[in-house]
BAFI-115579 format. One record per residue (C-alpha): residue number from 1; x negated, y, z. Coordinates in nm, 4 decimals. Layout:
N
+-----+----------+----------+----------+
!   n !        u !        v !        w !
+-----+----------+----------+----------+
! NUM !        X !        Y !        Z !
...
+-----+----------+----------+----------+
***
This chain:
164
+-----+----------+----------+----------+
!   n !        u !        v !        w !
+-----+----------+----------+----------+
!   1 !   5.9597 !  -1.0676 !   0.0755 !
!   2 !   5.7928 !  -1.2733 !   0.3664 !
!   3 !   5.4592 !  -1.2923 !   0.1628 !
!   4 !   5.4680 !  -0.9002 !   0.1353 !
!   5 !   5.5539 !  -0.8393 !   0.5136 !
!   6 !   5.2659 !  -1.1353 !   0.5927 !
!   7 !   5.0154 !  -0.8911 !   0.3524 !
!   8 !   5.1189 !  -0.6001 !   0.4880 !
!   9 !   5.0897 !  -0.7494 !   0.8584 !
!  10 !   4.7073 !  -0.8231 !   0.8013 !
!  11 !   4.6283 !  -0.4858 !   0.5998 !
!  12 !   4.7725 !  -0.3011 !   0.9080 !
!  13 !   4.5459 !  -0.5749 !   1.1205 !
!  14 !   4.2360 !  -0.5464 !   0.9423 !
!  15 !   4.2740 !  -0.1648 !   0.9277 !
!  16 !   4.3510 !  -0.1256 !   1.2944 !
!  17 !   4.0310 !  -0.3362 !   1.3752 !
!  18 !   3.8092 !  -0.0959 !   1.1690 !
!  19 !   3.9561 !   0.1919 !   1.3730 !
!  20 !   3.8628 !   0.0124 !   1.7356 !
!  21 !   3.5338 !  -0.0667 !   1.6214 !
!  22 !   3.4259 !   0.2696 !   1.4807 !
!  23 !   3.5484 !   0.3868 !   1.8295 !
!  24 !   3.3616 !   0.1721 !   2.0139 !
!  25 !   3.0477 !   0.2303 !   1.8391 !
!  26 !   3.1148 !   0.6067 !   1.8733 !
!  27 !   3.1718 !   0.5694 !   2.2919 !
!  28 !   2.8656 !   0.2988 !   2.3426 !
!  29 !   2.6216 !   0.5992 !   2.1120 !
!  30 !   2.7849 !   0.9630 !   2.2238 !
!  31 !   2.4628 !   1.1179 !   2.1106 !
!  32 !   2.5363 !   1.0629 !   1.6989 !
!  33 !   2.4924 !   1.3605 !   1.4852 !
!  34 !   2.9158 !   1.4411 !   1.5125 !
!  35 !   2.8262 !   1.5003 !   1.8832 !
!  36 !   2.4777 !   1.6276 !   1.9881 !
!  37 !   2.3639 !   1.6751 !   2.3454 !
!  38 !   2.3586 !   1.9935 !   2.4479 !
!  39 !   2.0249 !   2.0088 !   2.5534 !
!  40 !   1.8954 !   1.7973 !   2.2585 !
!  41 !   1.6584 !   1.9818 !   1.9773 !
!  42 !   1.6461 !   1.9134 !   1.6417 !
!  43 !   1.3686 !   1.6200 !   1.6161 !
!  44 !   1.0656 !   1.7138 !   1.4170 !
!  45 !   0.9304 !   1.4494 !   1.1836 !
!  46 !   0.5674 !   1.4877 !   1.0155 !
!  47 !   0.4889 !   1.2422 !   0.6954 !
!  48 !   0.1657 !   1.1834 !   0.5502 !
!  49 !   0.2348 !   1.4678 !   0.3136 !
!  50 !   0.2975 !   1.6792 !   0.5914 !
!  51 !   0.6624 !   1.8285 !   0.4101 !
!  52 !   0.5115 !   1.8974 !   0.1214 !
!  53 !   0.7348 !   1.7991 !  -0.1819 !
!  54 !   0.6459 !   1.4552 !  -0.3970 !
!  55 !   0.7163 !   1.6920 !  -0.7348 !
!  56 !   0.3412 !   1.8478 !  -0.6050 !
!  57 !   0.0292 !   1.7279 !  -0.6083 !
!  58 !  -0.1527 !   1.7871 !  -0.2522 !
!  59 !  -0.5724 !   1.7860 !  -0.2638 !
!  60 !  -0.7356 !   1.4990 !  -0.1144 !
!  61 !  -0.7783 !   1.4985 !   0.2629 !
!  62 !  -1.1491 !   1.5628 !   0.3995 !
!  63 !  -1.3107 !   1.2657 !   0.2877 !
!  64 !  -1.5997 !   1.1482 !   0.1346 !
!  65 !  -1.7165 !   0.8544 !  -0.0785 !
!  66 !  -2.0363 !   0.7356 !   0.0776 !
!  67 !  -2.4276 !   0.6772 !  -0.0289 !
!  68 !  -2.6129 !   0.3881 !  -0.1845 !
!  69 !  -2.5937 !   0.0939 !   0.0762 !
!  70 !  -2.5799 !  -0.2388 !   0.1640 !
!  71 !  -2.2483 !  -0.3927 !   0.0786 !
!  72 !  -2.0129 !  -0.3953 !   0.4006 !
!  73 !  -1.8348 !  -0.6970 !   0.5581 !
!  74 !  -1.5556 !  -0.7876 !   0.4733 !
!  75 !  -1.2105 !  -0.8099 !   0.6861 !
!  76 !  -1.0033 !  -1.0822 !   0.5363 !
!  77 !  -1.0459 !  -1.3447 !   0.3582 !
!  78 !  -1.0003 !  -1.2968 !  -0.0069 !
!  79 !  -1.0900 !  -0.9018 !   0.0511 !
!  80 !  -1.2190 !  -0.7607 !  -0.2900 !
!  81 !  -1.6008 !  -0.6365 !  -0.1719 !
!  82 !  -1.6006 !  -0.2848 !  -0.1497 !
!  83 !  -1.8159 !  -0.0994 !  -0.3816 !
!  84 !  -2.0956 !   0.0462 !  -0.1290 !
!  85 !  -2.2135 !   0.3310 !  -0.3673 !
!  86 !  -1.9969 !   0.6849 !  -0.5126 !
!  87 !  -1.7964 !   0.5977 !  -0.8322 !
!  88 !  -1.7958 !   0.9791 !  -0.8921 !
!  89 !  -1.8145 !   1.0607 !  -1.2760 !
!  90 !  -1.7704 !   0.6869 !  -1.3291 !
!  91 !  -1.5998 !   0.5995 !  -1.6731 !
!  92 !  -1.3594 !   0.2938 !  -1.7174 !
!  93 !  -1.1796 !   0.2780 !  -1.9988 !
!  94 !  -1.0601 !   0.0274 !  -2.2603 !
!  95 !  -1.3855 !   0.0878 !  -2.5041 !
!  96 !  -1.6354 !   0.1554 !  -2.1978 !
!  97 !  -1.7246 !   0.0548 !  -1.8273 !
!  98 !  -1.9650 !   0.1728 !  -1.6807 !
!  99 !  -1.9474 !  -0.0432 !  -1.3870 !
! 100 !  -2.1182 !  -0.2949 !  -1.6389 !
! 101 !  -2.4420 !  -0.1254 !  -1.6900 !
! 102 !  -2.5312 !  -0.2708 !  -1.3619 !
! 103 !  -2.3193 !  -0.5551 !  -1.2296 !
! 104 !  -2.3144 !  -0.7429 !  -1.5509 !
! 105 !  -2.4910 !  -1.0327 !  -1.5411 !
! 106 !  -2.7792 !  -0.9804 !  -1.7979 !
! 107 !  -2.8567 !  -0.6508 !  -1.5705 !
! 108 !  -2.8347 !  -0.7218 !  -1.2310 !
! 109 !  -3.2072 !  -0.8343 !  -1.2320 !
! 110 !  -3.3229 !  -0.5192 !  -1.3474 !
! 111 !  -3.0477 !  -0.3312 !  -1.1623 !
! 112 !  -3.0447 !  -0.4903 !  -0.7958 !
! 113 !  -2.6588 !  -0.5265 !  -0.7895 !
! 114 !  -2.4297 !  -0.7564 !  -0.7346 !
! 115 !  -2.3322 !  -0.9870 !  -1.0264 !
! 116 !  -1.9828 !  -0.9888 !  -1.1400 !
! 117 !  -1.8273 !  -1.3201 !  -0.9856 !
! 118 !  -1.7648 !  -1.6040 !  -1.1684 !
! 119 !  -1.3783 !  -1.5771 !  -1.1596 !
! 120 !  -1.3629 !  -1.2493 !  -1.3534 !
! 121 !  -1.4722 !  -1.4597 !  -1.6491 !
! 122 !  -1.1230 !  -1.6862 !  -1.6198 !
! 123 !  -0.8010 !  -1.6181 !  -1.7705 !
! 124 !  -0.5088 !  -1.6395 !  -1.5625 !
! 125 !  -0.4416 !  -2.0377 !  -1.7211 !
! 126 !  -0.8058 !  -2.1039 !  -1.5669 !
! 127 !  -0.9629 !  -2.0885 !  -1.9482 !
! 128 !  -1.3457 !  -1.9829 !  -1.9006 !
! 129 !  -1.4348 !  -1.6676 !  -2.1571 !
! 130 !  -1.7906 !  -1.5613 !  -2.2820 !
! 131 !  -1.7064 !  -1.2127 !  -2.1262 !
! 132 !  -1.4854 !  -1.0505 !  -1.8627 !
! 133 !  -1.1470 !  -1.1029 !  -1.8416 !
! 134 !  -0.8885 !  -0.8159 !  -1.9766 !
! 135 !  -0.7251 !  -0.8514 !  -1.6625 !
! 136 !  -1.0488 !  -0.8068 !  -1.4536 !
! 137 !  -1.2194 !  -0.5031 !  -1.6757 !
! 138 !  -1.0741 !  -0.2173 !  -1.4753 !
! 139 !  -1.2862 !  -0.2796 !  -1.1894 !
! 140 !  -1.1427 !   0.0144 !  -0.9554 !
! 141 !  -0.7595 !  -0.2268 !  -0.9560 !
! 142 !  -0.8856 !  -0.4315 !  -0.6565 !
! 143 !  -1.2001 !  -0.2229 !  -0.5924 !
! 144 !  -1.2420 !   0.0796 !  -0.4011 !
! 145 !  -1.5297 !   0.2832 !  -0.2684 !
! 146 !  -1.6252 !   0.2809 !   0.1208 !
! 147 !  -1.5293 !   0.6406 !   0.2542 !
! 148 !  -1.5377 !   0.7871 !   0.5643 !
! 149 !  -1.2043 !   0.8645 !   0.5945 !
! 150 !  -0.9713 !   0.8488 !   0.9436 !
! 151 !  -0.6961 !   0.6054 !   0.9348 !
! 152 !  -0.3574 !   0.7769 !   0.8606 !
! 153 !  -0.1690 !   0.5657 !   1.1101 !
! 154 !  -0.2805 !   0.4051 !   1.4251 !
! 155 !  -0.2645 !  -0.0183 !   1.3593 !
! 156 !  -0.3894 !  -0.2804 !   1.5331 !
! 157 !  -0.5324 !  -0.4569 !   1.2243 !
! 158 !  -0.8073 !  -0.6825 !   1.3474 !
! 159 !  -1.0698 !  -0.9013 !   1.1121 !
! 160 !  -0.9555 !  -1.2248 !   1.0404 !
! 161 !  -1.0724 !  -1.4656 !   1.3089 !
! 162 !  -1.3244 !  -1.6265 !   1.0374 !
! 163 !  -1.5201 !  -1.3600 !   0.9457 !
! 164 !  -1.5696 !  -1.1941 !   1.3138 !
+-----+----------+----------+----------+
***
């Protein structure tokens, strides 16, 4: 009998704390959704899909891919290099990549790009292949074309101190 008046004693203890500190939290923020201000309006919230749905597909914002040019710097260290020319129409698949009929290294002479680096020839043990590495083939994983789109957010992002 003690041991169920000493349970019951700490149920009605534990439950009694609950209660206080839901009411305190309720008092110290008056302004919670049970109780609005009267002069407050319902806050408007704009995503980067502007309300539209994620069952729908939305059409790319007003961007463009840019022109043959000189590869751009890059802003941290261990950045992928950008690819400075459009990828439009380009075909990557499991047979074919077209990336390779310039950057591969038997046809950057005659191409004037960029050889594939060293480290896409290395398996992820370190084991050197005679070709690219399946996990390197589908170029467009790490790299992506240089557009002149607007950044979606504001940031403070600044280069890394080394490449400035």
């Amino acid at each position: 009998m003690k041991n169920i008046l000493s349970t019951l004693a700490k149920l009605a203890l534990a439950a009694s704390m609950v209660w206080m500190g839901a009411d305190l939290a309720s008092a110290a923020n008056p302004n919670t959704t049970d109780n609005p201000p009267a002069s407050a309006a319902p806050v408007k919230l704009k995503g980067l899909r502007d309300g539209a749905p994620l069952n729908t597909n939305l059409p790319p914002l007003g961007s463009r891919q840019e022109r043959d040019h000189g590869p751009a710097d890059r802003d941290f260290v261990q950045q992928p290099p950008l690819i400075p020319h459009t990828t439009q129409g380009y075909q990557i698949t499991l047979n074919f990549n077209k990336c390779m009929d310039c950057h591969a290294w038997q046809k950057t002479k005659a191409s004037g790009a960029t050889k594939v680096s060293v480290t896409h020839f290395k398996t992820s043990g370190g084991q050197e292949l005679d070709n690219i590495s399946p996990r390197r083939y589908f170029c467009t994983q790490c790299h992506v074309p240089q557009t002149d789109a607007k950044p979606l957010v504001d940031n403070t992002f600044q280069r890394a101190r080394g490449l400035q």
